[in-house]
N, C-alpha and C positions, 0 to 999 in steps of 0.2 A: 389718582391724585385728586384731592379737595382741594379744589382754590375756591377765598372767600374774597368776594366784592364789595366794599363801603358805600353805603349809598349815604342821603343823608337823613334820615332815618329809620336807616337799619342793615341788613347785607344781604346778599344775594351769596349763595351756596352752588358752584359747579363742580359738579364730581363726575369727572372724566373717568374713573374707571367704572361705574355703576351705570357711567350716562344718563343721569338724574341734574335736575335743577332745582332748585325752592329758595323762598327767601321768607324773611318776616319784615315787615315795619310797621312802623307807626302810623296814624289816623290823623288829620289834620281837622276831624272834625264838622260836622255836616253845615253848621254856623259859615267854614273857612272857604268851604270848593262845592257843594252843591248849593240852587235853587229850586227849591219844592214847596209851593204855596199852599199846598195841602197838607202839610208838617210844620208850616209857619214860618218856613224859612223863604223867605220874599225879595229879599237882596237881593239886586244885579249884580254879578262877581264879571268884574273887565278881570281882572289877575288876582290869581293865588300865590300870596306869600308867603315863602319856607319859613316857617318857624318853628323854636325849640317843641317838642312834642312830649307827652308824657305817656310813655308805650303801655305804663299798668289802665291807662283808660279803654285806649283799646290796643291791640295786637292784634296783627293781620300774617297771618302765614298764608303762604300763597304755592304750591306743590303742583309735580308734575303729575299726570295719569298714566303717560306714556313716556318711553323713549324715542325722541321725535315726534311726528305727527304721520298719520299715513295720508289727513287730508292737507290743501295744498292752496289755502284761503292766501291771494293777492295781496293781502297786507301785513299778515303776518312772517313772523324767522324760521316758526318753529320745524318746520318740514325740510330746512335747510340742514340739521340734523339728519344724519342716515337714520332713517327709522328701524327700529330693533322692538318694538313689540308695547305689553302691557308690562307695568309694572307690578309686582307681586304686591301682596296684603304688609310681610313685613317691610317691604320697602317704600311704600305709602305713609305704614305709621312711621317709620323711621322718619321721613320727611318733616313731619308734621310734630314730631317730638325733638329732633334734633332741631329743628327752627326754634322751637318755644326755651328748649334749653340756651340755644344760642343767645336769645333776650336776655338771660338773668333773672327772669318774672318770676316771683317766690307767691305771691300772693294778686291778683288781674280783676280790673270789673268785669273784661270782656275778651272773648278770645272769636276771632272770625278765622274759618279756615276754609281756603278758596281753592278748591279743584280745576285752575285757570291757568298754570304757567305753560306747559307742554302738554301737549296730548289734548284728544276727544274722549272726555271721562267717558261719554257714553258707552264706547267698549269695553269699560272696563270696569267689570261689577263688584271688583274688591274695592270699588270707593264708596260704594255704601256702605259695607263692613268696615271700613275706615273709617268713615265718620261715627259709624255705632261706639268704635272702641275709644276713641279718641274721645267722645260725650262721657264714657265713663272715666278715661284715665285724669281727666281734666275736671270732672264736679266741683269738688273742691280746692282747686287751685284759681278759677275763674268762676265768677259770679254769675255768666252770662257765654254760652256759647251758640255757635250762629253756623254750621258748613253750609256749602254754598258749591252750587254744580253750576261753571256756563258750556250750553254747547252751541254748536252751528247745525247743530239738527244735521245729520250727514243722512243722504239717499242710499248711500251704501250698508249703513247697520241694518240689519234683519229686527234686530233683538233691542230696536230704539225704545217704542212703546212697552216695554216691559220692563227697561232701565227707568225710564222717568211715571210707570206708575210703582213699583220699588221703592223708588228716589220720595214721591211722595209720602209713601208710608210712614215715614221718618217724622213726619207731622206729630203722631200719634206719640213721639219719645217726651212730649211738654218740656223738651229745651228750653230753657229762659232764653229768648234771644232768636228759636224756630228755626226753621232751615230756608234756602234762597233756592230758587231755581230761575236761571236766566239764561235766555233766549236770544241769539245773536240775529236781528233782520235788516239792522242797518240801513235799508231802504223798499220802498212798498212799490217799487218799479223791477216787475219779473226780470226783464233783459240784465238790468244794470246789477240785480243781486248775483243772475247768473252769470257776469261777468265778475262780482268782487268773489264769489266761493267757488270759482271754474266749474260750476255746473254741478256741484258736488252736495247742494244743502235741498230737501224738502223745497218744493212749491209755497208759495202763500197759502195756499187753497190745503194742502196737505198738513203745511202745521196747522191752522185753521183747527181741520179737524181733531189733531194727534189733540190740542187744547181742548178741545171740547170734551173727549174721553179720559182727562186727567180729572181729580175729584176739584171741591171748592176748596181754594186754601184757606186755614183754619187763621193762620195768624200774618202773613207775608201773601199778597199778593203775587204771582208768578210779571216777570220781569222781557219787559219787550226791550230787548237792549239795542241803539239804536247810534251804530260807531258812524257818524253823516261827512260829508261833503258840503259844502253850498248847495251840489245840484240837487240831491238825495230827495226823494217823496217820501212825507208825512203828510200825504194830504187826511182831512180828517173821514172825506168817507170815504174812504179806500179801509184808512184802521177800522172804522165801524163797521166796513164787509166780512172784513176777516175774522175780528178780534173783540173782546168781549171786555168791556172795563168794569165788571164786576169781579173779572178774574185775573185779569191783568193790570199793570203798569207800563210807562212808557220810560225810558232811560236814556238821555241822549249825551253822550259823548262825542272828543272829536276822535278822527281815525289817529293811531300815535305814532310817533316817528318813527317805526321802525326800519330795519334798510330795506325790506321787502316793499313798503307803502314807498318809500323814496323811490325803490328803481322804477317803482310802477306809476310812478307820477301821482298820485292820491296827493290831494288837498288837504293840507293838515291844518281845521283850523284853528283859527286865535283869537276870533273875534267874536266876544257874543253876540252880537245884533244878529250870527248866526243862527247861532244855538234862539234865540228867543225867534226868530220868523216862523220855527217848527212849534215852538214851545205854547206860544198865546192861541191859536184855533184851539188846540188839542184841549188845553185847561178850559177854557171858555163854552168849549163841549161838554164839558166833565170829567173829562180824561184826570187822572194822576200822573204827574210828571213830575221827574228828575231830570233837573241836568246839573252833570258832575263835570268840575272843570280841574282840570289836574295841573299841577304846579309847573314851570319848567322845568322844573329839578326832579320833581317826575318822572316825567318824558328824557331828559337826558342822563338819568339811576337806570331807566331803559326797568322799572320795577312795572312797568303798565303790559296790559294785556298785547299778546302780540311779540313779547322780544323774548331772548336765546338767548343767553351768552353763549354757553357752552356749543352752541351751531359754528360759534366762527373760532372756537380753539385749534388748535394747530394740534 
């Protein structure tokens, strides 16, 4: 059974018989919900307001990698699904083309395709031949396209470092728009990461190095994504032990409301004076920084990083 969910810019797709998820929406615009003074966008954003979107600007499909998750990250749903494995090559693109059809989009400046709703793409290396096929089926439909791989860096793949030097390669496709890869660390305090990913993600010191054997990126810098608390460290030399801001970015978000972060008591926050206590050292360093502040309408479409539906269907 496909049941489809309204959000308010755009649906969410669960298909209980396939045990797949994806959705597509719209972009509110980097002007609307990020601050990034290194992109000119300078703004203090207190609150993002919903507004009408126009989805030919950009369109964001967003597709599982897995059915379930096998890892078991404290603030995420997705593992609250009974895990059933990797999802095949055509039911990757299927995701990613039945989203795009779902839109209506006949003619797009931009098309983002994000490897983020369910699953650790890393295990699962038909998502690079996903994104290969999808570059081609989409050239001329979109002016601009963009996949996008985030992982938690898992301790248990063998076959990490050869997914994400892979993953790179893709550099080399001169995509209008390049490809993303982002990095889940959410905090630069060992104890406390290894209490948000139960013990389950790479050491600092370990991705450290995996970064350093990945090449330079040609057009997108690689993405420190950084889901905080109030208590969370960014301190700045801690980032400069590890991490290389010629190669890297900083991304900081809050953790989203999912029911997993709820039961587990996570600080969801709301307030920037947050987000900026991390944000100012790090720019002031050098550092590049984002921070993306998502709407409430966001967080309660449950369209953010982190949510299931199809985990609490019946």
């Amino acid at each position: 059974m496909r049941k489809i969910t309204k959000t308010h810019t755009g649906i969410i797709v669960s298909d209980t018989d396939l045990g797949i998820e994806y959705l597509y929406v719209g972009d509110y615009g980097k002007e609307n919900n990020i601050k990034a003074d290194f992109l000119g966008y300078t703004k203090r954003i207190e609150k993002v307001e919903n507004t009408p979107i126009d989805i030919t600007e950009k369109l964001v499909v967003t597709v599982s990698t897995q059915k379930g998750c096998c890892e078991k990250c404290k603030f995420c749903d997705c593992h609250k699904l009974s895990f059933k494995g990797n999802l095949s090559l055509s039911e990757l693109v299927h995701e990613v083309t039945c989203g795009v059809a779902l839109s209506k989009i006949n003619k797009g400046q931009r098309l983002n395709v994000h490897f983020a709703r369910m699953g650790e793409p890393t295990y699962n290396f038909d998502v690079i031949e996903c994104a290969k096929i999808c570059g081609e089926i989409y050239k001329n439909q979109f002016k601009e396209y963009h996949p996008v791989v985030s992982t938690m860096l898992p301790r248990g793949n063998k076959r990490l470092k050869e997914f994400l030097l892979r993953w790179c390669e893709l550099q080399d496709n001169n995509w209008n728009g390049g490809i993303g890869l982002q990095f889940s660390i959410n905090t630069l305090n060992e104890n406390d990461r290894n209490e948000m990913f139960r013990n389950r993600s790479l050491s600092l010191q370990e991705i450290s190095d995996l970064i350093k054997e990945l090449p330079k990126p040609k057009e997108r810098k690689y993405t420190l994504n950084f889901a905080v608390t109030s208590k969370c460290d960014l301190s700045v030399k801690t980032m400069n032990r590890y991490f290389d801001k010629e190669k890297c970015i900083v991304k900081i978000t809050p953790i989203h409301e999912t029911k997993e972060a709820v039961e587990n008591n996570f600080e969801i926050v709301k307030d920037f004076d947050v987000y900026e206590q991390f944000e100012k050292p790090l720019v002031l360093d050098g550092w590049n920084v984002i921070v993306f502040v998502p709407s409430q309408e966001e967080d309660s479409d449950r369209i953010t990083c982190g949510n299931s539906l199809i985990a609490f269907e019946n």
